[in-house]
C-alpha positions in Angstrom: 36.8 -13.1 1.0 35.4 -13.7 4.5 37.8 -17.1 4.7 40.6 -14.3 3.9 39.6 -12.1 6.4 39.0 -14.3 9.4 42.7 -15.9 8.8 43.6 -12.0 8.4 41.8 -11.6 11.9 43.8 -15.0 13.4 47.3 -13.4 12.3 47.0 -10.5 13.8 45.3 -11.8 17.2 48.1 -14.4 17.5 50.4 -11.6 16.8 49.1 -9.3 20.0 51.2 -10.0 23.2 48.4 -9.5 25.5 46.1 -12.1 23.0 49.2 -14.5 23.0 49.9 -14.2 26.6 46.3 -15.5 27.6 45.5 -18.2 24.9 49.2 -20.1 25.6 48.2 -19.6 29.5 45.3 -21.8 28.7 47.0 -24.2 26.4 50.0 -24.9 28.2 49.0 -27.2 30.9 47.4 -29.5 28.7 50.3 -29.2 26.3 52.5 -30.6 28.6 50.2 -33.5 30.1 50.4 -34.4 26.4 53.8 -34.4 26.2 54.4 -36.4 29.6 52.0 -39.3 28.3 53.6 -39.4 25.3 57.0 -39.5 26.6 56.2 -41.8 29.1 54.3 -43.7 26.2 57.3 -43.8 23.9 60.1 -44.7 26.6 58.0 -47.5 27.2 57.5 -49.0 24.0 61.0 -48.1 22.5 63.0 -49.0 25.8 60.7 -52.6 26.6 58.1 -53.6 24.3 60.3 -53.1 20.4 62.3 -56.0 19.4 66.1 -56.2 20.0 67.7 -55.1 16.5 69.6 -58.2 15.1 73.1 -56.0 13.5 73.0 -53.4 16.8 71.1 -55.2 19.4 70.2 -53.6 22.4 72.2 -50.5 21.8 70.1 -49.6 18.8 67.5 -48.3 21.8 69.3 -45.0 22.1 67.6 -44.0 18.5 64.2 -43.1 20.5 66.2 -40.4 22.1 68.8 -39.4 19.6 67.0 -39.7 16.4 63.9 -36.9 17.7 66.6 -34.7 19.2 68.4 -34.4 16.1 65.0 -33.9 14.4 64.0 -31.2 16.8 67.7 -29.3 16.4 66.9 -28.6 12.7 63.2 -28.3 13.0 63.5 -25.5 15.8 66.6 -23.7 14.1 63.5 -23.1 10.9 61.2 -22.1 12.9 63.9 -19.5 14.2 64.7 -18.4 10.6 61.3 -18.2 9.9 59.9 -15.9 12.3 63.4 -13.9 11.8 62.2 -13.3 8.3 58.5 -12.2 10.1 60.1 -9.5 12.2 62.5 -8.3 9.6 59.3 -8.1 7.2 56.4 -7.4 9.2 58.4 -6.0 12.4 56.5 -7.9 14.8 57.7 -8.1 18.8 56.0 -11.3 19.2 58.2 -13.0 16.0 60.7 -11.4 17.6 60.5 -13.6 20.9 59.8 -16.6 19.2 63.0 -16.5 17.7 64.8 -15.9 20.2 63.0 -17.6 22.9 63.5 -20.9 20.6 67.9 -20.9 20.7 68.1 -21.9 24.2 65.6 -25.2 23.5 67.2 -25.6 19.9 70.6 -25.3 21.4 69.5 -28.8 24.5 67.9 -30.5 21.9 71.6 -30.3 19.5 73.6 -30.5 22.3 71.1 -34.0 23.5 71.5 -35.2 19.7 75.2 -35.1 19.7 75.9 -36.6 23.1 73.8 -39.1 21.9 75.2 -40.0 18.7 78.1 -39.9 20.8 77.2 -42.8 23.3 75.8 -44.8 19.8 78.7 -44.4 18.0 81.2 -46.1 21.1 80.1 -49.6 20.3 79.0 -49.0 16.4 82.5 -47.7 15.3 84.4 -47.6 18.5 84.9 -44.2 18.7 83.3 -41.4 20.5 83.8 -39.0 17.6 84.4 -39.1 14.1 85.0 -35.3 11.9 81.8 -37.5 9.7 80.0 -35.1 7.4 76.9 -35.6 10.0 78.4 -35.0 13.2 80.5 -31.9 12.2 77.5 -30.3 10.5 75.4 -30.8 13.5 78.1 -29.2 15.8 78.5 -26.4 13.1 74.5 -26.2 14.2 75.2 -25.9 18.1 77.4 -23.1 17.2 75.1 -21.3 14.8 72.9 -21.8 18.2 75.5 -20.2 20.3 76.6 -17.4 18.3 72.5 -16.1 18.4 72.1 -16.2 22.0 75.9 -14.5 22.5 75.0 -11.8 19.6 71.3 -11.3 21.4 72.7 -10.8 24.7 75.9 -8.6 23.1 73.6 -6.0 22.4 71.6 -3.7 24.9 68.6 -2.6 22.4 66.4 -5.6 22.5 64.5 -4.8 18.9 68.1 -3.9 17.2 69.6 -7.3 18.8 66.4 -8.9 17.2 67.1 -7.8 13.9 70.8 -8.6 14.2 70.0 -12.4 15.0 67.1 -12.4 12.7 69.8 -11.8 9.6 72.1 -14.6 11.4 69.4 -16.9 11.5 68.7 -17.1 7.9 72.3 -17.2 6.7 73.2 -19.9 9.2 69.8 -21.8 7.9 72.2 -23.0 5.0 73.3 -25.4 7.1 69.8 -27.1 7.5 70.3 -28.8 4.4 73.6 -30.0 4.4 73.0 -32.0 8.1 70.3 -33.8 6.2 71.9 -34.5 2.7 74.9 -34.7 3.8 74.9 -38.7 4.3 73.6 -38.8 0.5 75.7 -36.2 -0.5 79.4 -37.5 1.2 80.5 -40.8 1.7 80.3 -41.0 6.0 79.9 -43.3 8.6 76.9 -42.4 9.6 73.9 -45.1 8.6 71.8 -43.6 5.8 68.2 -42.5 6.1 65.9 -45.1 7.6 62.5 -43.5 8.5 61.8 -41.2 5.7 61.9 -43.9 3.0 58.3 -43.8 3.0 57.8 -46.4 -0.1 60.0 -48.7 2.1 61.5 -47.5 5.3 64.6 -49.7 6.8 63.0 -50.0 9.7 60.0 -52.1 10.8 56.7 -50.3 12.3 57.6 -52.2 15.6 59.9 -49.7 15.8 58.6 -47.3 14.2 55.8 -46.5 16.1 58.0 -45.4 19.5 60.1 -43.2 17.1 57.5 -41.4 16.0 55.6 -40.8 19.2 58.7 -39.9 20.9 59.0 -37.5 18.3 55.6 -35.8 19.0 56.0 -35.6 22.4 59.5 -34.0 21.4 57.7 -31.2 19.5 55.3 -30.7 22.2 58.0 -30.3 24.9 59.3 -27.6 22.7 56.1 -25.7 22.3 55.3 -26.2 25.5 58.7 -24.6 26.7 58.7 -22.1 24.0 55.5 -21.2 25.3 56.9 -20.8 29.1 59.5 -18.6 27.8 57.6 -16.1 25.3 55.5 -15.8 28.2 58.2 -14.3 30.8 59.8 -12.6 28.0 56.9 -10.7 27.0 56.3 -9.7 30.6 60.3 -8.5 31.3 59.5 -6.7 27.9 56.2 -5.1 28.1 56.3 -4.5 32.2 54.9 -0.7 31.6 52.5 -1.8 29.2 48.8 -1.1 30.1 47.6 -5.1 30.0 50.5 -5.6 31.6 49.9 -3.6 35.0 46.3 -4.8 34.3 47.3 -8.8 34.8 49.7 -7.3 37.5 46.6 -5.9 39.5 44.6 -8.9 39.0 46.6 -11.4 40.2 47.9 -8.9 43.6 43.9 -9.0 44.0 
């Protein structure tokens, strides 16, 4: 019962804007030192130190860029269905924000995944673009993206825009799926999975390794942006708060 009651106590301080709006101030900065020495870490060891691939050779290096974007695209568009479902529920601002705060960043990392895939598919099937399962799903995705910041902007009541994007973000979550089966479930161009054959992955740790610390340092750029932007938006949103006017006072002092 007291576990219960202490996670109870957790929700609902990470659910108060003013709580929020001080703990991410304190974990931001060191977020994103993380995030730059893993970056910088990964870049390194994908870009020099992992062996040329012997069928793609040295074009195969666009993967440590590509492959976490395209990760982050589908990963951030959950996150935005999930908290959609929390403020539809529970009617929580702060869900709210996340939600919305996270289309922007979902929207760079699908765009960065497709221009990518883009650049890696010139010399792998000599064409820029292919209508392949893969690629048109993940357009569909940058769309789905699109259409949530146009509908959130479209309307002028903030919490009845939140509600509207909310029930857009979990139809459109369908899609989620289908941009990872879709190489399984469709005969396409694209090269199958690779890294999440974990009883034998088609691709050696040499390689690995960048790829996956590319891909944290991926997820902390988004929290760490994500962060940046619940921040202002809580501030534009609660600006006649009381703890607003409060930090307001502070920092003129």
């Amino acid at each position: 019962m007291n576990i219960f009651g202490s996670i109870k106590r957790l929700y609902h301080q990470f659910a108060s804007p003013p709580y929020f709006y001080r703990i991410s101030g304190l974990w931001l900065p060191y977020i994103m030192g993380l995030f730059v020495l893993l970056f910088a870490a990964g870049l390194y060891s994908g870009l020099i130190l992992a062996p040329i691939d012997y069928e793609q050779g040295e074009a195969y290096r666009i993967i440590y860029v590509h492959v976490p974007a395209a990760w982050m695209s589908m990963f951030i568009y959950i996150v935005m269905a999930i908290t959609g479902a929390i403020g539809l529920i529970w009617r929580l601002k702060l869900a709210e924000i996340v939600m919305i705060s996270s289309a922007p960043i979902g929207a760079s990392f699908t765009f960065l995944a497709l221009v990518t895939g883009s650049i890696w598919g010139k010399p792998m099937w000599n064409t820029w673009w292919v209508w392949d399962a893969r690629l048109t799903s993940e357009l569909l995705l940058l769309f789905l993206y699109f259409g949530v910041m146009a509908l959130y902007n479209a309307i002028e009541d903030k919490r009845t825009a939140a509600r509207a994007v909310a029930i857009l973000a979990l139809v459109g979550v369908v899609n989620i799926p289908i941009i990872h089966y879709s190489v399984e479930w469709w005969n396409t161009l694209h090269q199958g999975p690779t890294i999440t054959k974990f009883d034998k992955p088609s691709i050696h740790l040499s390689m690995l390794v960048p790829l996956l610390i590319m891909a944290v340092a991926f997820k902390l750029f988004y929290i760490g942006s994500l962060f940046m932007r619940v921040r202002t938006e809580l501030l534009a949103r609660e600006q006649k708060s009381k703890w607003v006017t409060q930090l307001l006072e502070t920092k003129s002092n």
